[in-house]
C-alpha positions in Angstrom: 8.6 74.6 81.4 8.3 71.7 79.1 9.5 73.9 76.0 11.2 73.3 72.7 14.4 73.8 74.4 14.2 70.9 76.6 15.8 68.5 74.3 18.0 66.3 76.6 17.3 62.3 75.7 15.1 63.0 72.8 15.6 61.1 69.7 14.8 62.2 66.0 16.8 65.2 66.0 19.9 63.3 64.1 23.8 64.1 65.7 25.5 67.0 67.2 27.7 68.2 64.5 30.2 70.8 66.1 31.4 73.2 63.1 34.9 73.1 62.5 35.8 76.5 63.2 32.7 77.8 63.4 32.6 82.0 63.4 31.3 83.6 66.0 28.6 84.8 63.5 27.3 83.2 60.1 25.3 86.6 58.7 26.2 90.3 59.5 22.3 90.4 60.8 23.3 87.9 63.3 25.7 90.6 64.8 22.9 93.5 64.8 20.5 91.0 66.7 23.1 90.5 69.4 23.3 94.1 69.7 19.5 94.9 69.7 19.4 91.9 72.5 21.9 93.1 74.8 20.5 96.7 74.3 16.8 96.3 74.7 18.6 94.2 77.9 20.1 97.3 79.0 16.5 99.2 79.4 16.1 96.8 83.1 12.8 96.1 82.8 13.1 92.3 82.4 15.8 90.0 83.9 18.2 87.4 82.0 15.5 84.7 83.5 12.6 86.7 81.6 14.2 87.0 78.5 15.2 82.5 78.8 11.5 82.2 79.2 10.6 84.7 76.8 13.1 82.0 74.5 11.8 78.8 75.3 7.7 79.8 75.6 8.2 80.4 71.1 5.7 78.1 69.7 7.6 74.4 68.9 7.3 74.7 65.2 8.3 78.0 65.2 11.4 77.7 67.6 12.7 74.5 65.9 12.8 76.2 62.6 14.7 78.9 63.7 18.6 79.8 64.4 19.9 80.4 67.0 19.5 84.8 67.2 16.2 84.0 65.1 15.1 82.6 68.8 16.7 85.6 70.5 14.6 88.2 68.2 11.5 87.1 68.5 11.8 86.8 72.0 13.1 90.4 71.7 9.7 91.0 70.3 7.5 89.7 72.9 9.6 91.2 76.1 9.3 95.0 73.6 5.7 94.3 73.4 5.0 93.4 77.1 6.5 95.9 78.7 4.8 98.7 76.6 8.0 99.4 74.3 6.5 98.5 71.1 3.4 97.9 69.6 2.8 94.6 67.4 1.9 97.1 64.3 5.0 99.0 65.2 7.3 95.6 65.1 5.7 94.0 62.1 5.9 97.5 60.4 8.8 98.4 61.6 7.9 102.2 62.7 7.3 104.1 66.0 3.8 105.3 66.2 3.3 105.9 69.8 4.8 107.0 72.6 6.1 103.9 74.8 7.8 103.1 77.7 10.4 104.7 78.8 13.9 102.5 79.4 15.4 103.5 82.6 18.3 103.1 81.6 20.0 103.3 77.5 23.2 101.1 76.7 25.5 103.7 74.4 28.6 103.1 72.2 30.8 104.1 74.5 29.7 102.3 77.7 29.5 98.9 75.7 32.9 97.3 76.3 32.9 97.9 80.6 29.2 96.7 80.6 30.4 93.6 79.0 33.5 93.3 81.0 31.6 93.5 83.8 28.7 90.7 83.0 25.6 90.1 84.9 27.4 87.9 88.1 24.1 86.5 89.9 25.8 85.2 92.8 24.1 86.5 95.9 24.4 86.1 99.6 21.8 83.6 101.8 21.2 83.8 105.5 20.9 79.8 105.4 23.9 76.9 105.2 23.4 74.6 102.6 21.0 72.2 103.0 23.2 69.3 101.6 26.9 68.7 101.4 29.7 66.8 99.2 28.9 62.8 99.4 24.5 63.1 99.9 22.4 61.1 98.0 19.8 63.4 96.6 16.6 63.0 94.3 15.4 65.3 92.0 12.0 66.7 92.2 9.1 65.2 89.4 7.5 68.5 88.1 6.8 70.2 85.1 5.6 73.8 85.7 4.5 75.6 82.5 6.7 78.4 84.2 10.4 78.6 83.9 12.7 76.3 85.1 16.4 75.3 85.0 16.0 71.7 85.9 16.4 69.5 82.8 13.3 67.4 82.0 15.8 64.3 81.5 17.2 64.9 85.2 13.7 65.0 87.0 12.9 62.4 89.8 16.4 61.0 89.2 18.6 60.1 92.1 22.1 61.4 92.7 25.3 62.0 94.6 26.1 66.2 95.6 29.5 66.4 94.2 29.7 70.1 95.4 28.1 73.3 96.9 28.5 76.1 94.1 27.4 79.1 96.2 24.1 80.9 96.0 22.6 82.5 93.4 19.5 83.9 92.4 16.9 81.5 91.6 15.5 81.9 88.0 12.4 79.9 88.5 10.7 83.2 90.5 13.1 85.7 88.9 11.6 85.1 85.4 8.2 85.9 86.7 8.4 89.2 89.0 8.9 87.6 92.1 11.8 88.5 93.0 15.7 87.2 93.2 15.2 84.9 96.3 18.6 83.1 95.8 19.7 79.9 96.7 21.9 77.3 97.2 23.5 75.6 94.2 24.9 72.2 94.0 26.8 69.9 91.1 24.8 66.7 91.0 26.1 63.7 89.4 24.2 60.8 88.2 25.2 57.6 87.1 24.4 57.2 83.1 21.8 54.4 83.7 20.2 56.4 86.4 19.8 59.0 83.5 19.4 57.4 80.4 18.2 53.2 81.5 18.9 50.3 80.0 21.6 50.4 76.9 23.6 53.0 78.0 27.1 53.5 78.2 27.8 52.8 82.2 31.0 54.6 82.3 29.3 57.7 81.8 28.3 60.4 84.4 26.0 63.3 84.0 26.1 66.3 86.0 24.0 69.0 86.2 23.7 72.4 88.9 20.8 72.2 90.9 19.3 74.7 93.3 18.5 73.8 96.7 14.9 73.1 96.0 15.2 71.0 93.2 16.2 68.6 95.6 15.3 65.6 98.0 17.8 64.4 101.2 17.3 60.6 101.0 
């Protein structure tokens, strides 16, 4: 979707300003939301693509005003609420009321550091070959669903050179939604700066992105 967090080539936002040595957390809640994200996570009744959409669907005002684990709670919120863990009185008051949903699975202490070592890989295997290969000229599709993607507003209906075949993954635009993992193929895509940004732009740049298989156009 066409969400707050689609910022790519808009202006009025003023520099990136990378903190010098930034920590890895500014405010002991910050570390307490991690933990409630990654174990509400744990329950598997949403996916990693769920919880991005969950992210991005926060009202603009809202989502612009916020840090960066304010995002991730409220999100937290909304995925608690719709899959019958929480009520809205029980989040805004902060007290169980009700029986809810039960997880099927709970994240403890002492299973924390092999879940984490392990990740979430989402690599998965195809019965296809890739539809494109190093050296095509590619376009991007022009759409804006008001569901989730993972192609960059600034990269649709943009034309491009495959630069390599990644492997195949799941694909998050029908993973967010409940409809399933149906991976695909996943290429780097490079773009030449003016093919990106127009006129006044620095032509020695390139811009790259990963694209899935139907994100794309053989020309």
């Amino acid at each position: 979707m066409n969400g707050p967090h689609d910022l790519g080539g808009q202006m009025g936002f003023g520099p990136v300003a990378p903190e010098k040595d930034e920590p890895y957390f500014h405010a002991e809640w910050e570390k307490r939301a991690l933990g409630i994200t990654l174990s509400c996570g744990a329950f598997g009744a949403w996916t990693i693509d769920e919880s991005r959409h969950a992210r991005e669907s926060i009202p603009p005002a809202k989502y612009l005003a916020a840090s960066y684990y304010e995002i991730w709670i409220r999100a937290v919120d909304v995925l608690l609420e719709r899959h019958g863990f929480a009520t809205r009185e029980e989040l805004v008051g902060g007290h169980h009321r009700v029986e809810g949903a039960v997880p099927k699975r709970v994240l403890k202490a002492d299973m924390v550091a092999g879940v984490l070592a392990r990740g979430g890989p989402c690599d998965r295997p195809v019965r296809t070959e890739p539809r494109f290969a190093p050296g095509d000229m590619v376009r991007t599709r022009n759409f804006h669903p008001e569901t989730h993607t993972r192609l960059p507003r600034y990269a649709r209906a943009k034309v491009g050179t495959i630069e390599a075949v990644q492997g195949s993954f799941v694909f998050p635009d029908d993973n967010a939604h409940g409809k399933g993992e149906n991976p695909q193929w996943v290429y780097t895509v490079v773009f030449d700066a003016a093919e990106i940004w127009g006129e006044g732009c620095d032509p020695t740049l390139t811009v790259s992105i990963d694209a899935w298989e139907s994100y794309l156009e053989l020309l």
